[in-house]
Structures are given as C-alpha cells and as structure tokens.
C-alpha positions in Angstrom: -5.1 126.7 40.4 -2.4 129.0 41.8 -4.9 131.8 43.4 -6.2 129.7 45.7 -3.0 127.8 46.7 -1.6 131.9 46.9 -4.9 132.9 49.1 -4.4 129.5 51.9 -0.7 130.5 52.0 -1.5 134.5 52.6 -4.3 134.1 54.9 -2.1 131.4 57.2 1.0 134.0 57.1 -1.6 136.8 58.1 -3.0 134.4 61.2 0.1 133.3 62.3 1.7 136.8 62.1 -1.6 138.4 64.1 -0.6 135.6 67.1 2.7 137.7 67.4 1.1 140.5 67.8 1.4 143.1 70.8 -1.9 143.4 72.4 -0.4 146.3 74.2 2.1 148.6 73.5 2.9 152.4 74.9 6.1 154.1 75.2 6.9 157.4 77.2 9.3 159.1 75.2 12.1 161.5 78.2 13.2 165.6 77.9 16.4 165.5 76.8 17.7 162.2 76.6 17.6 162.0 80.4 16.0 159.8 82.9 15.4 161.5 86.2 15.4 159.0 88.8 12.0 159.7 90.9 10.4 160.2 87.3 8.0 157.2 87.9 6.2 155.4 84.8 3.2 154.2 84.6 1.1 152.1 82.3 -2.4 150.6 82.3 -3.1 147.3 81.0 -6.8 146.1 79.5 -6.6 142.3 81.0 -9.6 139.9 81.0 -9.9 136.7 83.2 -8.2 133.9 81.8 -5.2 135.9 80.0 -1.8 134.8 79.8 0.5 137.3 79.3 4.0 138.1 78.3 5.4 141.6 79.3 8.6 143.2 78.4 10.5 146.7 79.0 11.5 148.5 75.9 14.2 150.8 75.9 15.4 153.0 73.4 19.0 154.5 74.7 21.7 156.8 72.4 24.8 155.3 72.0 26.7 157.5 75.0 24.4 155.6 77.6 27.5 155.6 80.4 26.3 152.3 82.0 26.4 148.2 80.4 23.0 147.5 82.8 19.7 149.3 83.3 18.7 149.2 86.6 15.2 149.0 87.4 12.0 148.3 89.6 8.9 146.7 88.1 5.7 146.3 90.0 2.5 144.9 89.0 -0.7 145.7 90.5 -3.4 143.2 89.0 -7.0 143.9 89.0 -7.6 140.9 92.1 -5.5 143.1 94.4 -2.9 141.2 94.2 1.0 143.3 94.2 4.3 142.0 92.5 7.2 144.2 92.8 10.9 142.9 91.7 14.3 144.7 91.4 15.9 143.8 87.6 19.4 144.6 86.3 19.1 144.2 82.0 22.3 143.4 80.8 22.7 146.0 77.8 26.3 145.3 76.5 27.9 141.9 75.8 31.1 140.2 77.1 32.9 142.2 74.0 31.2 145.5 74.6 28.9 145.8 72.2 25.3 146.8 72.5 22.8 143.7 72.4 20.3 146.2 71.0 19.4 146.6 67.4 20.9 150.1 66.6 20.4 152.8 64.0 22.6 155.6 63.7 23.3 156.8 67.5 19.8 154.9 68.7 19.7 151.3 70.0 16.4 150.1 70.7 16.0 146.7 73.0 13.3 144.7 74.6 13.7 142.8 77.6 11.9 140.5 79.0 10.3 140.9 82.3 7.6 138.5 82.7 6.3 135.7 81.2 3.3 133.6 81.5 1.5 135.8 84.0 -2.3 134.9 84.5 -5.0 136.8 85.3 -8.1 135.9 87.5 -10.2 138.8 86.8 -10.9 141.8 84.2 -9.8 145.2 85.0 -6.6 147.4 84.6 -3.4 146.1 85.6 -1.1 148.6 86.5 2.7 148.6 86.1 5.0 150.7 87.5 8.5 151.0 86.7 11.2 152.9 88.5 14.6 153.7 87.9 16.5 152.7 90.0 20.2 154.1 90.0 21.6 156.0 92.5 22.2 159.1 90.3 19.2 161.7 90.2 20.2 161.9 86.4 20.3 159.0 84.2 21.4 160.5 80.8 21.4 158.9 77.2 18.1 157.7 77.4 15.6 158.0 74.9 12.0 156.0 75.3 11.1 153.8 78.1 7.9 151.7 77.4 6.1 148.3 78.3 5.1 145.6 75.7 2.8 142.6 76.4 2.0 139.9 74.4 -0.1 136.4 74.3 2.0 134.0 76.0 2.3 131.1 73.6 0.9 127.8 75.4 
C-alpha cells in the first residue's frame, strides 16, 4: 500500500520540480576577475512561437567587488525582428551593507531579474546582448556573467 502512495508523491515532486526548470542556461566565466567594459556578451536563445519566457542575469562577483550596483545594458533581438534594449542598475548590497547574494567563501553568486513574461511570435534564435556599462574600462571583482531563462508561470 505504501509503494504506490511513495511513487504518486515522487513522480508529482519530479513534475513540479521539472516546471522550475531552466530551459536555458550559459555563463561566460572573465580573465582575472575583471570585466573590461567594451567586453560585450552574447547569448543565443532556442525560442519557439508561442513561448513565454522569464530571463534573468546571473552574476557571480568576489567579495572585493568595489561597487553596491551592477550597471548594465540588456538588448534583445527576437527572431520577428523586433529590438529591445534597456539600461538596468541591480542593486547588489542592502540598506545594511550586506550582499543580497548567496555567498561561499569570497564568491557571491546572484540572479536578477531582467524580464519577465516576454512572448514570442516566431521560432528562431533570440539574441541578447549585455554590456557593461560603467564608466571604468576595468570593472574588477567579477567572476561569471551569464543569462538564465525560464517558463514564465501563467
């Protein structure tokens, strides 16, 4: 009587965990904790008419990252044509001073959210492109820059 009762309850935990799921995730890990500021990433995104998606900006920074804000430009270019381009300042540190990142040792890693519900009209790539955007040519202390997109949840 138990197995089955044990199978229902793991197989609903394994469905409802797979919804969570990323269903894209890349990272672009930078030389020596250092992120030069006409360095330009780039990702590519499978999308397919009808999508709703989620997108967010990981960063991974070390804990002598000099600034409380990440300063960046996101643009999308969807597979329609169609361009989206926005400035963003991430708060990084709280009120008290703390990181709002979960850390390890010296590494804090954080996602933030850039977009949410986004649709798309047509299969293809979309591209994002993000660029950092402070005035320094160096931006030390960080340590991955990616992209995450999920389902959006309806």
């Amino acid at each position: 009587m138990k197995r089955p009762v044990l199978f229902y309850l793991a197989l609903i935990i394994l469905f409802s965990s797979c919804r969570e799921a990323a269903v894209y995730r890349d990272y672009v890990k930078l030389e020596n904790l250092n992120w030069k500021r006409f360095d330009i990433l780039e990702f590519d995104v499978p999308v397919k008419n009808g999508d709703q998606l989620d997108f967010y900006l990981f960063l991974r920074h070390h804990t002598d990252f000099p600034y409380d804000k990440l300063f960046v430009n996101i643009t999308f270019y969807s597979p329609d044509g169609e361009m989206r381009s926005r400035d963003y300042d991430f708060n990084l540190k709280a009120d008290n001073g703390k990181w709002l990142a979960d850390g390890m040792g010296e590494l804090w890693d954080i996602e933030l959210p850039i977009r949410k519900g986004m649709p798309f009209y047509q299969n293809g790539k979309c591209k994002v492109r993000i660029e950092n955007k402070y005035p320094k040519y160096d931006t030390p202390g960080i340590v991955e820059v990616g992209l995450i997109v999920k389902r959006s949840k309806e």
